[in-house]
C-alpha positions as a Markdown table, in Angstrom:
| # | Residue | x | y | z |
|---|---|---|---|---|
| 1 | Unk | 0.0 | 0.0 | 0.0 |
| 2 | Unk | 1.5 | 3.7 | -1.5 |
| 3 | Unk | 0.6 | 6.8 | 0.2 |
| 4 | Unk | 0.0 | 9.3 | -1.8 |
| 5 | Unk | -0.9 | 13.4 | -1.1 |
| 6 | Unk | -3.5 | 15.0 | -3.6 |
| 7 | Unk | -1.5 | 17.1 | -5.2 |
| 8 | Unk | 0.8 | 14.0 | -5.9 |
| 9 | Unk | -2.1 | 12.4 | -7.3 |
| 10 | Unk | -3.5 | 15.1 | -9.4 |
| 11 | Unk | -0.2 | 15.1 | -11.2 |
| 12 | Unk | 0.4 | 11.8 | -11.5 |
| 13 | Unk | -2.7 | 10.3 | -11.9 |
| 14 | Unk | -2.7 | 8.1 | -15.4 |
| 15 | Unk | 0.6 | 6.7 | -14.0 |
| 16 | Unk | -1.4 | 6.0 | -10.0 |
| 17 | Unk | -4.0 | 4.4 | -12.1 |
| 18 | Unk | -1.4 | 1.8 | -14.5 |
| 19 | Unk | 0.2 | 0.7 | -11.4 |
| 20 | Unk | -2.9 | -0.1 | -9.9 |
| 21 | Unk | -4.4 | -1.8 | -12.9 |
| 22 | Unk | -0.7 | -3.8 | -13.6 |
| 23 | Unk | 0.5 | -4.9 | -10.1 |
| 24 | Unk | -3.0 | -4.4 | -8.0 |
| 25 | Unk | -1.2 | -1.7 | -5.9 |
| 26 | Unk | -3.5 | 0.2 | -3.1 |
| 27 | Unk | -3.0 | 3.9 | -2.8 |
| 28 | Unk | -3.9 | 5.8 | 0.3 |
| 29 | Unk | -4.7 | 9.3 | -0.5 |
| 30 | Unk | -3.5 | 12.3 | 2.1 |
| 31 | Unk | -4.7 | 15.7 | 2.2 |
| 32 | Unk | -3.3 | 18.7 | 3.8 |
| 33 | Unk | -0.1 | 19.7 | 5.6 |
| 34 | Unk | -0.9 | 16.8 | 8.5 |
| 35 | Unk | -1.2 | 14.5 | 6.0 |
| 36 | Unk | -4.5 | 13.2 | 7.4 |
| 37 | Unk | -5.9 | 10.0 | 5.4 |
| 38 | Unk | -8.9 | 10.2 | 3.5 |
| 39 | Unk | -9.3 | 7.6 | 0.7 |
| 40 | Unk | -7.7 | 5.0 | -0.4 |
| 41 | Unk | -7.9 | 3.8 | -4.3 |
| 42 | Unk | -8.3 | -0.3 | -4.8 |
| 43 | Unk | -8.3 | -2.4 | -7.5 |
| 44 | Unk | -11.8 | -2.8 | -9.3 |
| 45 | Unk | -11.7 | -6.3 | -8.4 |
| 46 | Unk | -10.9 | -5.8 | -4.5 |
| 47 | Unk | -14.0 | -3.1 | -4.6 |
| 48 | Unk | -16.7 | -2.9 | -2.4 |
| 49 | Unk | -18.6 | -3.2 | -5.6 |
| 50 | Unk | -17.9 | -6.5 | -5.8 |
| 51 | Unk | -18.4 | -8.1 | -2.8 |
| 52 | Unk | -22.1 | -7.8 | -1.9 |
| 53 | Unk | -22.4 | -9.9 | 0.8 |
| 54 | Unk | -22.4 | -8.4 | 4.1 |
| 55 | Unk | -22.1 | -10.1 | 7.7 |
| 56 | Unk | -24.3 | -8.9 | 9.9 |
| 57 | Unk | -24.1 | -9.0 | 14.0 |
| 58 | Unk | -20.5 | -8.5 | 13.8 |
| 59 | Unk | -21.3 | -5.8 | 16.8 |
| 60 | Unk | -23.3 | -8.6 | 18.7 |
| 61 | Unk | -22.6 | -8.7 | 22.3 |
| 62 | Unk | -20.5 | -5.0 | 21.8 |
| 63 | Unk | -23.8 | -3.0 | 23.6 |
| 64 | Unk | -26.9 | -2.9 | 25.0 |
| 65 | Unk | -30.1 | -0.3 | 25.0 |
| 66 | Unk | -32.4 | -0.7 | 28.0 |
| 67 | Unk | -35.2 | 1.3 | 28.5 |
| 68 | Unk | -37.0 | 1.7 | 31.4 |
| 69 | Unk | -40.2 | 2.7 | 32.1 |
| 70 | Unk | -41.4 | 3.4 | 28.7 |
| 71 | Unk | -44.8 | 3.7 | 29.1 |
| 72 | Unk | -46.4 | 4.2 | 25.4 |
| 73 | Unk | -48.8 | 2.2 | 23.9 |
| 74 | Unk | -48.0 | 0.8 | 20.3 |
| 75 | Unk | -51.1 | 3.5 | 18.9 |
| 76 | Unk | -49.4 | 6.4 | 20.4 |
| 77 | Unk | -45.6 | 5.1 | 19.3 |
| 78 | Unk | -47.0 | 5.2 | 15.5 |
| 79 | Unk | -48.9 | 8.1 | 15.8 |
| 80 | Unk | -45.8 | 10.1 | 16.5 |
């Protein structure tokens, strides 16, 4: 994985993009004098795009909600 800062990008972007297509490399994308990370460039085939399947409950067992004394009727809930 290359890190890369916009105006890096900007400048070199056909070359950013042959690299990724040729060798699959990542690219994280920084922006500003702290270089904080906000992107990151993939490969089409490693995309989000692609993979559609999700797991869900990952978070299971993570946190709770209780509420107590909720005193509403199921009417007054939907009327809301």
């Amino acid at each position: 994985m290359q890190f890369i800062s916009i105006g890096d990008l900007k400048t070199n972007f056909s070359s950013v993009l042959e690299q990724i297509k040729n060798s699959g490399e990542k690219f994280v994308i920084e922006y500003g004098k702290k270089h904080q990370k906000i992107a990151v460039i993939v490969p089409y085939d490693e995309s989000i795009v692609q993979n559609q399947s999700r797991e869900f409950g990952i978070c299971e067992n993570f946190a709770s909600v209780k509420i107590n004394n909720f005193d509403m009727s199921e009417e007054e809930l939907l009327e809301g």
